[in-house]
PDB file of N, CA, C and O in Angstrom:
ATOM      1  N   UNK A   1      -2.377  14.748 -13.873  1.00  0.00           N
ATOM      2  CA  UNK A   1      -2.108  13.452 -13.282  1.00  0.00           C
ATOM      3  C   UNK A   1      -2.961  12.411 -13.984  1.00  0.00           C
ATOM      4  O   UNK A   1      -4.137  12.682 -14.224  1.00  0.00           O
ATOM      5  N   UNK A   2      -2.563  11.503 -14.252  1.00  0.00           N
ATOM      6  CA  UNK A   2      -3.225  10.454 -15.007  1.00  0.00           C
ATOM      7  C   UNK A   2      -3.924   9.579 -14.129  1.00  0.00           C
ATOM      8  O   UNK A   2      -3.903   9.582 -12.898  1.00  0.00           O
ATOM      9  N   UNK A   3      -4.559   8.814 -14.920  1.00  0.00           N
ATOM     10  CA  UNK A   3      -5.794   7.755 -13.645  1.00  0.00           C
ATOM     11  C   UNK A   3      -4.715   6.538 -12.821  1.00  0.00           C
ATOM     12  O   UNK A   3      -4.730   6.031 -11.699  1.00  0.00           O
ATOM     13  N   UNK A   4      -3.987   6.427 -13.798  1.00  0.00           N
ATOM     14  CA  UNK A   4      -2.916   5.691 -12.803  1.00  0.00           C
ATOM     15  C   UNK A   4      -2.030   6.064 -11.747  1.00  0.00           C
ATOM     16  O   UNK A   4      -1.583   5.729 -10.650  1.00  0.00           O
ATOM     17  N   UNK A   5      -2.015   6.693 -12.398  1.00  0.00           N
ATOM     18  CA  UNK A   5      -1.583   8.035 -11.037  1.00  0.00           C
ATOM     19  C   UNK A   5      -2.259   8.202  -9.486  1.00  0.00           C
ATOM     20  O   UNK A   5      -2.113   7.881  -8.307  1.00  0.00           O
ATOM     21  N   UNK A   6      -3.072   8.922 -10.385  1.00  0.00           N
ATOM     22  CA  UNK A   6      -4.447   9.091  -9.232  1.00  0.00           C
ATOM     23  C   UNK A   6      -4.830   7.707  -8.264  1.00  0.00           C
ATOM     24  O   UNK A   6      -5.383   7.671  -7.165  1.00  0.00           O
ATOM     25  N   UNK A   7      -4.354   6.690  -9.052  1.00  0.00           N
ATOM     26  CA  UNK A   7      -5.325   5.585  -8.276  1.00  0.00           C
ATOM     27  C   UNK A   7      -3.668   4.990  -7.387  1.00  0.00           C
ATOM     28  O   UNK A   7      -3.704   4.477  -6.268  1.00  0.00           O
ATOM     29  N   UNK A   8      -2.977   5.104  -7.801  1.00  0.00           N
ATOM     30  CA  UNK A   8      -1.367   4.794  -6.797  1.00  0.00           C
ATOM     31  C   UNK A   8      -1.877   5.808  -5.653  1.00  0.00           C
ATOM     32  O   UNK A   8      -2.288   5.533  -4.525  1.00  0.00           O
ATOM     33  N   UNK A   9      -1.742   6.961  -6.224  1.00  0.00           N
ATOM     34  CA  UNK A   9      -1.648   8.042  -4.608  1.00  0.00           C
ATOM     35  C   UNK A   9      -2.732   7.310  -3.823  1.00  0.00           C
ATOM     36  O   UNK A   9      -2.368   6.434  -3.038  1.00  0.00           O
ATOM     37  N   UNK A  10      -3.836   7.546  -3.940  1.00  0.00           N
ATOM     38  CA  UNK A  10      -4.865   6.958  -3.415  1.00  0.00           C
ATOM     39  C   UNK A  10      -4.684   6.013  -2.162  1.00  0.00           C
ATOM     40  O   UNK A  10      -4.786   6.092  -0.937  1.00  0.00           O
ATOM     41  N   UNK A  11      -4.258   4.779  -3.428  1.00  0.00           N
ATOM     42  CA  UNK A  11      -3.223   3.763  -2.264  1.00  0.00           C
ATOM     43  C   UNK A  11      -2.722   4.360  -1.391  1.00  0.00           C
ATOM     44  O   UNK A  11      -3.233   4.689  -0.321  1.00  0.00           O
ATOM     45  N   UNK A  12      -1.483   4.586  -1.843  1.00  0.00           N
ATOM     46  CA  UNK A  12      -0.314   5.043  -0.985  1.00  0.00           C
ATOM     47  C   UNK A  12      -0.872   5.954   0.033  1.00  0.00           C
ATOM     48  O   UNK A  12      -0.297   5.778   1.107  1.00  0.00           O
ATOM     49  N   UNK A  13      -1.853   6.933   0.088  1.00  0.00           N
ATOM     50  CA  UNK A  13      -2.182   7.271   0.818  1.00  0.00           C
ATOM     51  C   UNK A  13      -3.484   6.716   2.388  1.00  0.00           C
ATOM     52  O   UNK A  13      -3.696   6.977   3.572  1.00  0.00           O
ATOM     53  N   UNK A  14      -4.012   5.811   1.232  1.00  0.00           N
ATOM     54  CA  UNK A  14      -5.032   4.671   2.143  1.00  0.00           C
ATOM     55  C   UNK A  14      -4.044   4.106   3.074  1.00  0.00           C
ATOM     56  O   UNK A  14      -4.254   4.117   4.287  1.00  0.00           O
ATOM     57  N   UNK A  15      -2.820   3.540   2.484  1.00  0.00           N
ATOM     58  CA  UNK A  15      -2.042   2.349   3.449  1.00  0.00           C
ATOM     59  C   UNK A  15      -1.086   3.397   4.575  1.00  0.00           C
ATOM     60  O   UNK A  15      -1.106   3.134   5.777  1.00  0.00           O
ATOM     61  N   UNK A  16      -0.234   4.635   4.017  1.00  0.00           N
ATOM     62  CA  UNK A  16       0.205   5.389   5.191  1.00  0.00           C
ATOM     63  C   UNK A  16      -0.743   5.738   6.348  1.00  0.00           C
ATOM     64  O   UNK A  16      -0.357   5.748   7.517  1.00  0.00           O
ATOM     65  N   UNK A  17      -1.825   5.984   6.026  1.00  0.00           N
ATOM     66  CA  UNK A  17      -2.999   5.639   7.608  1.00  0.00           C
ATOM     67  C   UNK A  17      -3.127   4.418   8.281  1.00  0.00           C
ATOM     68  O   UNK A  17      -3.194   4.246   9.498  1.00  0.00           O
ATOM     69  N   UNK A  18      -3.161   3.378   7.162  1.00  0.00           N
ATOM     70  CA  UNK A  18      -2.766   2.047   8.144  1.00  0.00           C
ATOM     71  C   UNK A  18      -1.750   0.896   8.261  1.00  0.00           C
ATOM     72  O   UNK A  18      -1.989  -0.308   8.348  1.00  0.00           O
ATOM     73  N   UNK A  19      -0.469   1.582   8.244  1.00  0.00           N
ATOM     74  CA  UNK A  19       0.082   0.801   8.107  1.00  0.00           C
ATOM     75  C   UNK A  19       0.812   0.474   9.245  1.00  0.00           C
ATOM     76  O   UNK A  19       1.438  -0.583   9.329  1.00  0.00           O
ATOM     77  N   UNK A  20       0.754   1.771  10.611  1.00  0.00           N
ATOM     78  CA  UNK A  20       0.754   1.378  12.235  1.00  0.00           C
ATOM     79  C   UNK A  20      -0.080   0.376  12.592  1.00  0.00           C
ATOM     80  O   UNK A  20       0.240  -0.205  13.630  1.00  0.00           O
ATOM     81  N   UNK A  21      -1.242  -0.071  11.931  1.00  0.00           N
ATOM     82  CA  UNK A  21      -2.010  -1.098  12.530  1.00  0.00           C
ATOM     83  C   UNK A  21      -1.731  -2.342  11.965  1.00  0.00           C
ATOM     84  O   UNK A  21      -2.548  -3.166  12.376  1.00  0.00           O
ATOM     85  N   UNK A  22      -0.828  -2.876  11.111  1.00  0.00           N
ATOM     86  CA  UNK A  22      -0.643  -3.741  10.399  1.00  0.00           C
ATOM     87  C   UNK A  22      -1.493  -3.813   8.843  1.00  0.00           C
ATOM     88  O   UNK A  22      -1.846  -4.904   8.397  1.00  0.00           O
ATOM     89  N   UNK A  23      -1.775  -2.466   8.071  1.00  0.00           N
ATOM     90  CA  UNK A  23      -1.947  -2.417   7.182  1.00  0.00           C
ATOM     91  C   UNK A  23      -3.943  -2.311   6.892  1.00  0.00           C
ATOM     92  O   UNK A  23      -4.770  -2.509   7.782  1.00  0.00           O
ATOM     93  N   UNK A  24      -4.199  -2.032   5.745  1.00  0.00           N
ATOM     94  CA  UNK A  24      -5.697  -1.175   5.991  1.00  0.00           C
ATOM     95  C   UNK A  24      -6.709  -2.667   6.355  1.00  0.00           C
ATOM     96  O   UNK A  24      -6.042  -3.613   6.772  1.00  0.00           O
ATOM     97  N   UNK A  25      -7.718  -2.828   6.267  1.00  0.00           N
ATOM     98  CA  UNK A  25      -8.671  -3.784   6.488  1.00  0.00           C
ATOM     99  C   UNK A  25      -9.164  -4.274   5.143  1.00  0.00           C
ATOM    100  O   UNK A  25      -9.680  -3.822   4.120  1.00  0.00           O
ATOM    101  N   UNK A  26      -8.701  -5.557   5.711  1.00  0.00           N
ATOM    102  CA  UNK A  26      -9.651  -6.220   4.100  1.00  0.00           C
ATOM    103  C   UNK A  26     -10.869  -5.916   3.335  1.00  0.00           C
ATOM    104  O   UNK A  26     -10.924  -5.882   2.105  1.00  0.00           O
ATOM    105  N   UNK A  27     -12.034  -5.653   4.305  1.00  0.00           N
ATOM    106  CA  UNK A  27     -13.152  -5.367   3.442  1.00  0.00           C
ATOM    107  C   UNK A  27     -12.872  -3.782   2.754  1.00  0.00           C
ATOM    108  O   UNK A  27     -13.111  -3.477   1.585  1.00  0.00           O
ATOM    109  N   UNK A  28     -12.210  -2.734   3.985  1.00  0.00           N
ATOM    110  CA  UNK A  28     -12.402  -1.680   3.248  1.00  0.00           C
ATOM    111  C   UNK A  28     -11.574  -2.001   2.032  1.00  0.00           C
ATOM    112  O   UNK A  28     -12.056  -1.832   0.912  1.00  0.00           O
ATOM    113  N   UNK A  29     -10.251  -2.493   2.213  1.00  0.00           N
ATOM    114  CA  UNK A  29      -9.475  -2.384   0.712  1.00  0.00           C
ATOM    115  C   UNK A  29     -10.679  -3.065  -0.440  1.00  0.00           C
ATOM    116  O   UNK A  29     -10.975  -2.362  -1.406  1.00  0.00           O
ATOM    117  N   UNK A  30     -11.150  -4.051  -0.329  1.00  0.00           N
ATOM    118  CA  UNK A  30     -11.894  -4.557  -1.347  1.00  0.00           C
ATOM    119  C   UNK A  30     -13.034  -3.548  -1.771  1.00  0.00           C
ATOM    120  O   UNK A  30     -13.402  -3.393  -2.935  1.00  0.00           O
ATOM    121  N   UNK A  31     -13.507  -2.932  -0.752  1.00  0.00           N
ATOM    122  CA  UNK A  31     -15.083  -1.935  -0.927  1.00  0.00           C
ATOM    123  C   UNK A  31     -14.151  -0.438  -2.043  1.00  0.00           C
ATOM    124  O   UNK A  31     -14.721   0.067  -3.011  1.00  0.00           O
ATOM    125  N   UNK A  32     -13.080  -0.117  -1.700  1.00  0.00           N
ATOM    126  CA  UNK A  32     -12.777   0.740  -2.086  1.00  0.00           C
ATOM    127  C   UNK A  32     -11.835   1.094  -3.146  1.00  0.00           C
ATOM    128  O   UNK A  32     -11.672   2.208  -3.643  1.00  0.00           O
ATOM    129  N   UNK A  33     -11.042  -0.351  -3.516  1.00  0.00           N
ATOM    130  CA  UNK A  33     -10.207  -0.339  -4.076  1.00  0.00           C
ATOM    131  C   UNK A  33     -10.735  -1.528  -5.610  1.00  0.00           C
ATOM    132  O   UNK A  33     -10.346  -1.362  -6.767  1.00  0.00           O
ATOM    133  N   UNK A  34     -11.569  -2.523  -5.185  1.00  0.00           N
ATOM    134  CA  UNK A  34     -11.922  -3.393  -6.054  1.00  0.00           C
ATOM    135  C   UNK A  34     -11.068  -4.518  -6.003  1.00  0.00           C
ATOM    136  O   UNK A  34     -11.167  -5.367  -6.889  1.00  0.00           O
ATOM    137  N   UNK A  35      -9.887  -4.701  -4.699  1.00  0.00           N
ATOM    138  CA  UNK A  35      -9.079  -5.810  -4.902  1.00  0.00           C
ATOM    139  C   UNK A  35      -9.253  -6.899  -3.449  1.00  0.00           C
ATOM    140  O   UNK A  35      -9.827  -6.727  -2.374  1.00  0.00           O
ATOM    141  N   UNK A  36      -8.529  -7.963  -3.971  1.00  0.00           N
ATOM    142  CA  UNK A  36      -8.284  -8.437  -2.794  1.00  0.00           C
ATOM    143  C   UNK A  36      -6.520  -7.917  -1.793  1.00  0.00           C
ATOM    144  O   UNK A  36      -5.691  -7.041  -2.041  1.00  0.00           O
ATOM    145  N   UNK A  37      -6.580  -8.669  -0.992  1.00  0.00           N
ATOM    146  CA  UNK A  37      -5.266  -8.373  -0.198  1.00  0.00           C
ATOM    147  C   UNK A  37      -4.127  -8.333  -1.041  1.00  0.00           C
ATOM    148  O   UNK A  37      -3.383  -7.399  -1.340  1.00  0.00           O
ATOM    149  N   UNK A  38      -4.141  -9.869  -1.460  1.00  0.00           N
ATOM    150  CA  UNK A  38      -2.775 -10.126  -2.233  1.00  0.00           C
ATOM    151  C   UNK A  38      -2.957  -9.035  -3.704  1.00  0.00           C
ATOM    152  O   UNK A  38      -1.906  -8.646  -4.213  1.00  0.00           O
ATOM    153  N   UNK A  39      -4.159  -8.628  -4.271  1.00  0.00           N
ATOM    154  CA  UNK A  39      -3.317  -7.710  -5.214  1.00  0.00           C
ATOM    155  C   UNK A  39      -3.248  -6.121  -4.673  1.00  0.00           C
ATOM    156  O   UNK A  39      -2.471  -5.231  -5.021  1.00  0.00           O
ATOM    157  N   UNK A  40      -3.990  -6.100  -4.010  1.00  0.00           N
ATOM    158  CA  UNK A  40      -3.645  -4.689  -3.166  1.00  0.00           C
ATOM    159  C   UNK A  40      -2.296  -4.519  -2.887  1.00  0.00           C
ATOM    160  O   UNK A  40      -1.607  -3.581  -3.289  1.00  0.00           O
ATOM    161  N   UNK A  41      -1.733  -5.943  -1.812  1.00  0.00           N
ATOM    162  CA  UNK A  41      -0.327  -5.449  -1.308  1.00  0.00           C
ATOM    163  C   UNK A  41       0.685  -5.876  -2.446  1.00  0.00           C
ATOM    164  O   UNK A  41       1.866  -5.778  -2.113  1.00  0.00           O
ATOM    165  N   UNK A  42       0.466  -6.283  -3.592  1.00  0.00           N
ATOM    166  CA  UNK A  42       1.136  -6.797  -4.544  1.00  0.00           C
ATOM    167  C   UNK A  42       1.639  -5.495  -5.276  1.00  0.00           C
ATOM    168  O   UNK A  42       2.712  -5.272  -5.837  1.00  0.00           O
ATOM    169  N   UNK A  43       0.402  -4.621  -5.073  1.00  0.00           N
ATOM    170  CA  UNK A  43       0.667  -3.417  -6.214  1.00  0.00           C
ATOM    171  C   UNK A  43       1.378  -2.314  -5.453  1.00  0.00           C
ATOM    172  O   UNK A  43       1.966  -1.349  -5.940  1.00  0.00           O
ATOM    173  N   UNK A  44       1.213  -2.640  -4.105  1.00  0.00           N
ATOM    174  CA  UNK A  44       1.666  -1.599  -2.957  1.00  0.00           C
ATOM    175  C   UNK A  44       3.083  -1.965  -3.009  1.00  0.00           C
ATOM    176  O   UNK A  44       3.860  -1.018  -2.886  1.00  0.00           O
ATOM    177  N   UNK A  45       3.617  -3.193  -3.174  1.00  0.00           N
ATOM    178  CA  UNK A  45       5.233  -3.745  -2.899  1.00  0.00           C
ATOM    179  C   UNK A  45       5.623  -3.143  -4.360  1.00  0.00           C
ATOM    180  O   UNK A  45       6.784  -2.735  -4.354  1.00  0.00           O
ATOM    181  N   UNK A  46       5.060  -3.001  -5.430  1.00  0.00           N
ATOM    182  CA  UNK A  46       5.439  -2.522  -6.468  1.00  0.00           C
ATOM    183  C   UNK A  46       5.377  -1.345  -6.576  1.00  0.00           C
ATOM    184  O   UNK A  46       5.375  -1.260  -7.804  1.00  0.00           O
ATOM    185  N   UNK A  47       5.316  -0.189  -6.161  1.00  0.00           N
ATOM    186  CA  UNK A  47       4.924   1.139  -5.717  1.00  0.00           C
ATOM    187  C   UNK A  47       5.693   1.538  -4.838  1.00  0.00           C
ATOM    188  O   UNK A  47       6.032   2.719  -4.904  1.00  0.00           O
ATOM    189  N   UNK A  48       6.121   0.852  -3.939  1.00  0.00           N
ATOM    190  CA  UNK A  48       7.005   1.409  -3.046  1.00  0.00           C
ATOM    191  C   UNK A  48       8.425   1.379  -3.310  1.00  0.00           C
ATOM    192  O   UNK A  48       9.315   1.505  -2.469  1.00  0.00           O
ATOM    193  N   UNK A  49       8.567   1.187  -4.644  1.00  0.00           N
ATOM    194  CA  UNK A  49       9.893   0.846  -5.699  1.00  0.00           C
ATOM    195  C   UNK A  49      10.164   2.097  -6.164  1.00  0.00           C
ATOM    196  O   UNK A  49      11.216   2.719  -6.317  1.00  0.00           O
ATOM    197  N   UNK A  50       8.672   2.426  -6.420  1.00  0.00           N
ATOM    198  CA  UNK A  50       9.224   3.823  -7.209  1.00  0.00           C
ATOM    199  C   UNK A  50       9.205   4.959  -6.401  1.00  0.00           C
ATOM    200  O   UNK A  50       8.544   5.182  -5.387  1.00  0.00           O
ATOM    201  N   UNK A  51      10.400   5.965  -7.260  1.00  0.00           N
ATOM    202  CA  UNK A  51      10.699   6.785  -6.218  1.00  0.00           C
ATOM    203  C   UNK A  51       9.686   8.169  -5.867  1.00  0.00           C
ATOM    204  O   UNK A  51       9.683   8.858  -4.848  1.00  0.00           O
ATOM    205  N   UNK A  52       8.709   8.310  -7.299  1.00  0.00           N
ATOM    206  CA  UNK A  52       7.612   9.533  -6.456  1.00  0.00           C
ATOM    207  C   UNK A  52       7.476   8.874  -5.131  1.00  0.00           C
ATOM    208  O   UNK A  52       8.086   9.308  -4.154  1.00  0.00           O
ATOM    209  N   UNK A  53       6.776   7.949  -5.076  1.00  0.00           N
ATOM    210  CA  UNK A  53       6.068   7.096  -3.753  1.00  0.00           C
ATOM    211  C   UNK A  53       7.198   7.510  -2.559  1.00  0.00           C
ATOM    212  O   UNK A  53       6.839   8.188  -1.596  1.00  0.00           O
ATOM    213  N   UNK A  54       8.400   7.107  -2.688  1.00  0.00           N
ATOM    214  CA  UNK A  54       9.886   7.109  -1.751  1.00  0.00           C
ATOM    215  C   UNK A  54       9.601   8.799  -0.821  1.00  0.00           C
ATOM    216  O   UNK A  54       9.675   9.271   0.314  1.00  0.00           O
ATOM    217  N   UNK A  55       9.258   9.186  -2.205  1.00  0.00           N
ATOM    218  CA  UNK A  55       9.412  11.144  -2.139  1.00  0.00           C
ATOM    219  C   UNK A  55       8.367  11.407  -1.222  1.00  0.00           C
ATOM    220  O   UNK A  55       8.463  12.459  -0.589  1.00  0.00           O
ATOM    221  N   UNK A  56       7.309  10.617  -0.997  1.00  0.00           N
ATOM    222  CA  UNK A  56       6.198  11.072   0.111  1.00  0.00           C
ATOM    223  C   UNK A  56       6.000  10.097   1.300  1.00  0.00           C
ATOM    224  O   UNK A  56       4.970  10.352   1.924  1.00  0.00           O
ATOM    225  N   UNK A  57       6.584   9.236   1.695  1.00  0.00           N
ATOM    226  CA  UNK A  57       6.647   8.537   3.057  1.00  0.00           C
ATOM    227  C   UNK A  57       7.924   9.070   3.456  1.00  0.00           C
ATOM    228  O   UNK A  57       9.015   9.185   2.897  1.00  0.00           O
ATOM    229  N   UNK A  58       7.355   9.429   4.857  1.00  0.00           N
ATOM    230  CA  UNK A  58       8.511   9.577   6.215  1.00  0.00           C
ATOM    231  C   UNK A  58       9.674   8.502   5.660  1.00  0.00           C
ATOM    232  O   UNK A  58       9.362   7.343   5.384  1.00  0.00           O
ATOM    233  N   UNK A  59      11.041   9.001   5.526  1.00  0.00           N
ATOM    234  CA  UNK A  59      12.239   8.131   5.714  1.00  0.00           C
ATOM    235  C   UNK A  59      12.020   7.003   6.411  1.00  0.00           C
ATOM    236  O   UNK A  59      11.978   5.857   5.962  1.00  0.00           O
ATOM    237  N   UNK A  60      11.861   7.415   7.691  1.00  0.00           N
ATOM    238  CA  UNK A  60      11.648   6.312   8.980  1.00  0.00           C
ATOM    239  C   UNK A  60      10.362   5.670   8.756  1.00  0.00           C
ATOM    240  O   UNK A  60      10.026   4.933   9.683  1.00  0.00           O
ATOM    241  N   UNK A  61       9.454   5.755   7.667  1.00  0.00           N
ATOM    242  CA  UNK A  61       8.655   5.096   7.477  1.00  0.00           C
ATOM    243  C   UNK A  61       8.526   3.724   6.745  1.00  0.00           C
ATOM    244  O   UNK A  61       7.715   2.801   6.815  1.00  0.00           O
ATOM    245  N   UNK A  62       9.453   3.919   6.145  1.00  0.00           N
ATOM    246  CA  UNK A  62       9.662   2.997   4.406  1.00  0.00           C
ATOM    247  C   UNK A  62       9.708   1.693   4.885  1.00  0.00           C
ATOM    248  O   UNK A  62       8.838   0.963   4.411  1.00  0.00           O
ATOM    249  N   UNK A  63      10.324   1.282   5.534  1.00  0.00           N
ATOM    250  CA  UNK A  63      11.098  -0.199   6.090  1.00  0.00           C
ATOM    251  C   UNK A  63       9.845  -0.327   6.724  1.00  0.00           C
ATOM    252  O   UNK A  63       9.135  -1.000   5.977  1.00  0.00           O
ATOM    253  N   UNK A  64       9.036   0.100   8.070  1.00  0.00           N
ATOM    254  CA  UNK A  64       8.254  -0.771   8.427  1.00  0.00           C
ATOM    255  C   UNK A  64       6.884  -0.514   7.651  1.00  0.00           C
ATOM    256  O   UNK A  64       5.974  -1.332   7.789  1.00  0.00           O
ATOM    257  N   UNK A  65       6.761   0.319   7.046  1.00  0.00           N
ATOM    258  CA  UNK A  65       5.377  -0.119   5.719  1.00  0.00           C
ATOM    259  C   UNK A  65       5.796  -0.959   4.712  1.00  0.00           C
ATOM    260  O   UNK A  65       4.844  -1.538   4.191  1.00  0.00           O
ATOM    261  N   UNK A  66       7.116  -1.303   4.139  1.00  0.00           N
ATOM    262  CA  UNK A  66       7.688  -2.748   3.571  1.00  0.00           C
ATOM    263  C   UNK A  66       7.231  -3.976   4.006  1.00  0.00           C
ATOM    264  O   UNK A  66       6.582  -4.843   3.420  1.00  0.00           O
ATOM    265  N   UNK A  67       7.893  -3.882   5.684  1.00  0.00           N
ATOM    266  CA  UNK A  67       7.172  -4.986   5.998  1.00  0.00           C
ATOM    267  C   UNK A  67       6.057  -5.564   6.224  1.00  0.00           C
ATOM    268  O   UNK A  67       5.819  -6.766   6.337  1.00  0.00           O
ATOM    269  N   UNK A  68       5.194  -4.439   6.307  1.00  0.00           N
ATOM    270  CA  UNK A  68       3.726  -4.572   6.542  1.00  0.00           C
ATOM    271  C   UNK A  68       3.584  -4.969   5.538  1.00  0.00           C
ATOM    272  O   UNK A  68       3.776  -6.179   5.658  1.00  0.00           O
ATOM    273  N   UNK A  69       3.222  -4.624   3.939  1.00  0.00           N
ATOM    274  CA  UNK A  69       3.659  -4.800   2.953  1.00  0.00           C
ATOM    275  C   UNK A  69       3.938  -6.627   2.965  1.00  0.00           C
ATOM    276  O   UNK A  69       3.049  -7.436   2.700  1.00  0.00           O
ATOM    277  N   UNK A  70       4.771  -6.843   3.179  1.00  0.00           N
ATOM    278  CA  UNK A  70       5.571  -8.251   2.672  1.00  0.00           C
ATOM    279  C   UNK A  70       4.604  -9.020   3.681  1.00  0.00           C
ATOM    280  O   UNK A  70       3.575  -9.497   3.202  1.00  0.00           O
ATOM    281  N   UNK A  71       4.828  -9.157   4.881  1.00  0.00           N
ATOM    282  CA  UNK A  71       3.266  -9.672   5.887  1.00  0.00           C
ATOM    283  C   UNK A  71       2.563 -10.069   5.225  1.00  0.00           C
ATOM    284  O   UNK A  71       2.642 -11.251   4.889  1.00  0.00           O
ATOM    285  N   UNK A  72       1.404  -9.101   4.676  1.00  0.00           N
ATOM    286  CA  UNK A  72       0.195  -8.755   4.194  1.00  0.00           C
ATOM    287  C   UNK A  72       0.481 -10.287   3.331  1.00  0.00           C
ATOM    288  O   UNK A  72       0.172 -11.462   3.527  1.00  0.00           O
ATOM    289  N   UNK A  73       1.344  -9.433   2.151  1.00  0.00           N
ATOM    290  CA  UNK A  73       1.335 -10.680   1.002  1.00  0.00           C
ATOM    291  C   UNK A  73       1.504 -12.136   1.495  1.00  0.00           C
ATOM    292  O   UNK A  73       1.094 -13.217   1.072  1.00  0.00           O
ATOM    293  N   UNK A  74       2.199 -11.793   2.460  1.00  0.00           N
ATOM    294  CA  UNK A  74       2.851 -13.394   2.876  1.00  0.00           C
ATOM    295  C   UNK A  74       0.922 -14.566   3.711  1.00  0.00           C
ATOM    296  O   UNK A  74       0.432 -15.694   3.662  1.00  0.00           O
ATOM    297  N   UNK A  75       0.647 -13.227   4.305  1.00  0.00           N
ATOM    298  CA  UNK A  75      -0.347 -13.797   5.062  1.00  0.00           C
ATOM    299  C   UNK A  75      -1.372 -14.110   4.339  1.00  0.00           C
ATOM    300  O   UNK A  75      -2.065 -15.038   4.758  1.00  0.00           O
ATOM    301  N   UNK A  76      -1.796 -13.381   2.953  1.00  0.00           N
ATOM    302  CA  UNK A  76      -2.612 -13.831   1.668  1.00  0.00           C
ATOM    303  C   UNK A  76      -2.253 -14.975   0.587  1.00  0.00           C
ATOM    304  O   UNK A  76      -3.005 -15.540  -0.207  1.00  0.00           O
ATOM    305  N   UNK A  77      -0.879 -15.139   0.803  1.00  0.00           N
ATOM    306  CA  UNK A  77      -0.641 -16.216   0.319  1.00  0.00           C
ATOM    307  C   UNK A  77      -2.036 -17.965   0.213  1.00  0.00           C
ATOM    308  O   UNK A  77      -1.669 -19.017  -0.311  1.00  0.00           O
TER     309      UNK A  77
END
């Protein structure tokens, strides 16, 4: 697995823990990830395009971690 790799799952796996709460917490994303919101959920809306990512969220998951997702960005705007 490559570092890009590694660092998507990561994500993808940080935000499927929070994305019932309206998505992870700002400081942790920044402490842990090195970003702010908007490129966190920027890279997350771009990720959830591709289909490994598709292949590991619940079906019934996709649409409302999208929107959390689109929120996020919208609210970092």
């Amino acid at each position: 697995m490559g570092e890009d790799n590694a660092i998507d799952q990561e994500m993808l796996e940080f935000e499927e823990r929070w994305f019932r709460f309206g998505g992870g917490p700002s400081d942790e994303i920044f402490t842990r990830f090195g970003m702010t919101d908007r490129t966190f959920f920027g890279a997350m809306e771009t990720l959830m395009g591709r289909e490994y990512a598709l292949d590991q969220v619940a079906p019934g998951d996709v649409e409302v971690m999208r929107a959390v997702i689109r929120r996020r960005l919208w609210l970092a705007s």
